[in-house]
Each structure stands twice: as C-alpha cells, then as structure tokens.
N, C-alpha and C positions, 0 to 999 in steps of 0.2 A: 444466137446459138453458137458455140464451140465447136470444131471440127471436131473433138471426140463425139461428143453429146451426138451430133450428124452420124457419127458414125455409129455409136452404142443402137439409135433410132434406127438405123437404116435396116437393121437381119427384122424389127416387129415384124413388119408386114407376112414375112418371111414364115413367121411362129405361129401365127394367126393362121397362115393358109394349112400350115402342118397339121396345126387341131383339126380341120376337116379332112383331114384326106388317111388313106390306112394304102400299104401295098407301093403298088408300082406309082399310082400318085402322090404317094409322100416323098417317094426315090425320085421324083421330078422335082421337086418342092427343092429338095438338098443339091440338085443339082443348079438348081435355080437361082440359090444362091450363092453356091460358090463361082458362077460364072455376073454374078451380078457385080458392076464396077464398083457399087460403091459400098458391099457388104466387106469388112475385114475382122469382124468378131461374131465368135460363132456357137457362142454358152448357152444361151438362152436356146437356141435353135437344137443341141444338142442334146437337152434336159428335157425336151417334150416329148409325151406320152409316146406320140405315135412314132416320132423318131425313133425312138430307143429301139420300139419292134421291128422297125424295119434294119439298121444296126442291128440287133441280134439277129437277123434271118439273115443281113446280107454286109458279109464279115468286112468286104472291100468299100463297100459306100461308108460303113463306121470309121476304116481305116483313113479314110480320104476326108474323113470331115474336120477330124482328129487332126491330121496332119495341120490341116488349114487353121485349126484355131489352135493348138500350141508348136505347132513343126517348124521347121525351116527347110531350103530346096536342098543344103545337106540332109535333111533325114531322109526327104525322099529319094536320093540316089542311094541311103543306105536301103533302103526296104524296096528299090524301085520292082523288084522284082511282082513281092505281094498287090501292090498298088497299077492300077491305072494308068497308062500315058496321059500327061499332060496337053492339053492343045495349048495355043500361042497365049489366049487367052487367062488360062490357069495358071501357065507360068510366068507369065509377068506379075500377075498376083500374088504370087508366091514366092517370088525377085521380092516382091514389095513389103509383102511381111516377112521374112528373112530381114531386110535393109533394116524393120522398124526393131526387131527383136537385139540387133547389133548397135542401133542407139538409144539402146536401151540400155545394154552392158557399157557403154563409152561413153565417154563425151567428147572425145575425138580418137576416129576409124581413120586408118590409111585407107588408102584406093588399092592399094595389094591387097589387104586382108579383103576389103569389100570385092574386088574381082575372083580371089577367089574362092569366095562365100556365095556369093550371086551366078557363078561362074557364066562371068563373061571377059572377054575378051579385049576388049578395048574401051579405053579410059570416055571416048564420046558417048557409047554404050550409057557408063554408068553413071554418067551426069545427065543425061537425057531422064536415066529410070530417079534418079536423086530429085530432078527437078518436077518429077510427077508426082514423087513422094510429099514432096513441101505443097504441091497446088492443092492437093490430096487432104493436108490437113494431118496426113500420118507423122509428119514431123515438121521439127525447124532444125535451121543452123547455116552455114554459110561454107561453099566447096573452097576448099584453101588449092587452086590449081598451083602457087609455087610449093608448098613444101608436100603438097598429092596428100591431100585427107580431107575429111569429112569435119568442120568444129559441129558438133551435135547442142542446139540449144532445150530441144523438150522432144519426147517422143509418145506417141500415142500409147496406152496401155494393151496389153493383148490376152486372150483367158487366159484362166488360169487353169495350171494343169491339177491333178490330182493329189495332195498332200503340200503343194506349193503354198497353199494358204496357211497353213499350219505353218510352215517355215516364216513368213510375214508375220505373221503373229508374235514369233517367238523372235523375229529379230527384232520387232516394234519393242515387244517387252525388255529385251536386250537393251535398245536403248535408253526406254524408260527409267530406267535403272541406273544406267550412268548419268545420264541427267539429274535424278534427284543425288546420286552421290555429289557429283560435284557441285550442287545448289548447297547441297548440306557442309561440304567444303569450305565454301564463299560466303555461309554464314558465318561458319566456325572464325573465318578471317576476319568480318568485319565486324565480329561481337569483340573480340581481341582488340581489333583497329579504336572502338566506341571506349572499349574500356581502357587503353593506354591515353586517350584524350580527355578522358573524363577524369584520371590519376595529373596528366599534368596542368587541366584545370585548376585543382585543388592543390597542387603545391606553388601553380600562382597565385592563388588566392589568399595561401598562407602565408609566401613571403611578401604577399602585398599588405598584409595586416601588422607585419612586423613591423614595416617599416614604416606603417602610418602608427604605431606605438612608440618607437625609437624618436618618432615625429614630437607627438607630445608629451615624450617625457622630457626631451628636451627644452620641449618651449614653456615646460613648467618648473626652472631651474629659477632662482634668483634671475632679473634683469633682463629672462628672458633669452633668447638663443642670438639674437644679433647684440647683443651684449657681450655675450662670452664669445662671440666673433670677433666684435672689435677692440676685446683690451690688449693692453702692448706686452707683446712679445715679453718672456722672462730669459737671462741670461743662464750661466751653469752653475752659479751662485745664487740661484733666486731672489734676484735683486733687478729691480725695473732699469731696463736699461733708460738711459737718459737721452729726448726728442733733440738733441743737441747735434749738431753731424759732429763728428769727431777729426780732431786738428791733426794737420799731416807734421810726420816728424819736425821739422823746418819749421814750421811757427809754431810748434812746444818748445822749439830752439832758442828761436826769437825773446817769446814770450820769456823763459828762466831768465833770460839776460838781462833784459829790462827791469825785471821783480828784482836782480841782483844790483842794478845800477842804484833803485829806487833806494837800497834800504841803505 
C-alpha cells in the first residue's frame, strides 16, 4: 500500500464514527481527528451529514477543519484571531501540511522561504520537521544542506478547495488541446517527410529504367556494344589511323636518304 493510499484510508474510520454521532459528539469526532498523527486529508470527513450540522451550528470547529484540509499555518495567523489556539500537537501538523502544500508548488524550496512559511527559526528545526515529513510518506526529495533547499521529488495530494476542481479541469483540457495540436503538427511533417520519399523513389526509379534502355539500345547496335568499344580511334580526316608507331623525325631522315641513294 502507498503512503498516500495510508493516508486517504486513515480519516474512514474517522467518517464512520461521524455518521453515528450528532452534537457535542461529532465536535469530538473532528477533533479527533485532527489531533490524530496520521490523518492529513479531510474531504470525506467534511462532506458528512452530521458534520456539516455541526459546522453550521459551530462556525469555529468548520473554520478549523477547513483550515486543516486546504490552509496553511500562514492562513492561520491571517484569521488567528476567528480561529482557536493551536496546541503543540496541531501545529506541527499544520508545519506539515503547509511543508506539503509548498512541494507541491516547487520542485525545489529554499530553507528561507520554508523558515518563513513554517515560521520557524532555525535550519535543525526544519529538517527535523522535513525528515518527519518524508517518514510520513507526505513527501520525498533530498535536503540540499550546501546550497540550503529543499530538491522536492513527489508530494502527497491535499483536498481540494471549492471551484479548484473546475480550475483542474479546465487546465487538464488546456493541455489536452495542445497535445492534439501538436500531434496534428507532427503528422502534417511526417505526411510531407513520406511524401518527399515516396517523390524521390520514383525519380530513382525512372532514371534507373533509363539507363537500363540506354543499356539495350546500345547492345542492339550492329556488333554489339564491345564492338563499337573496341574499334580504332578515327583521325580529323576520317581516316583509320594506321597500328604502325609512327617514325621519329631522324629515321624519316634516314630512311629519304637511303630510298635516294637506292634509285
């Protein structure tokens, strides 16, 4: 089983006891859970019948539950007023889902912004609460202590708030949408790529049939093609030159002399 899946599992029991109870025992139930270590989502528990009634009767427990499953411990020093003091307890839980809700926007947190998101005070502090977080299962990633941040490998999901869902929707669609354009893109190029391949197939093909024509129309010449290969060279006068080497000045010299002496 998955540390989320652990975690989604963990508020049932929690939902279960809600349906029995109305009143001051349901406001125990919610309290119940958000002091339990290992509840950190709270939808399910917020959406039951009996819950809701007691949230409407008792503005400060809806406000506190709220908090807990979309807030951060920023919202609650903005409203701390409306709301509840935290015990030691509450707030380290609330350190912890604040921590998950910021790797969730990042993939890598400095230790300043997380100090003073978490507000705390010293860097042992926040690795201490970091390394609860990772045993926890609410996240992964690895503390970078030289360059002071957080690398964020996954983070656990947390509710969702009201019209948030509709925002997911509509950026799921958003993407949707660029992904078929560019599919349709990548078609358009490789229909182009198919059909430029398939164009100079066919002009190999043709000049390959030329040349096997150029072939035998040649080799249906008189004598044949290594015929008209091997006959002798004609001079500029169309006249076969003669397989004779021909005499260097000096013995055409010779030779008049001789033919002159003979006659």
């Amino acid at each position: 089983m998955s540390a989320e899946v652990a975690v989604r599992q963990a508020i049932e029991r929690f939902v279960l006891l809600a349906k029995g109870t109305h009143g001051a025992a349901c406001r125990a139930v919610i309290d119940q859970a958000l002091q339990a270590p290992d509840t950190f989502v709270f939808g399910e528990l917020i959406d039951a019948p009996t819950v809701v009634e007691v949230c409407r009767n008792d503005q400060q427990a809806g406000l506190l539950l709220q908090l807990f499953a979309h807030g951060t411990l920023s919202d609650y020093k903005a409203h701390q007023a409306s709301l509840p003091a935290l015990t030691p307890v509450l707030l380290k839980k609330l350190r912890l889902l604040s921590l998950v809700t910021l790797a969730n926007q990042s993939k890598r947190v400095t230790y300043q912004d997380l100090l003073r998101e978490l507000d705390l005070t010293s860097v042992r502090e926040l690795e201490d609460l970091i390394i609860d977080g990772i045993y926890m299962g609410l996240l992964g990633g690895k503390l970078d202590q030289k360059n002071q941040c957080l690398e964020v490998d996954f983070a656990t999901g947390r509710d969702l708030k009201a019209g948030q869902l509709q925002e997911m929707t509509n950026t799921i669609t958003t993407w949707a949408l660029n992904c078929h354009q560019l599919l349709g893109g990548m078609q358009e190029k490789m229909n182009s790529a198919n059909a430029a391949k398939a164009s100079n197939r066919s002009r190999e093909e043709a000049a390959n049939q030329m040349v096997e024509e150029i072939k035998k129309t040649l080799s249906s010449l008189p004598g044949g093609l290594t015929s008209h290969l091997s006959q002798e060279p004609f001079d500029d006068g169309n006249r076969i030159r003669s397989k004779r080497p021909m005499r260097s000045r000096d013995q055409a010299r010779d030779l008049g002399y001789q033919l002159g002496r003979a006659t």
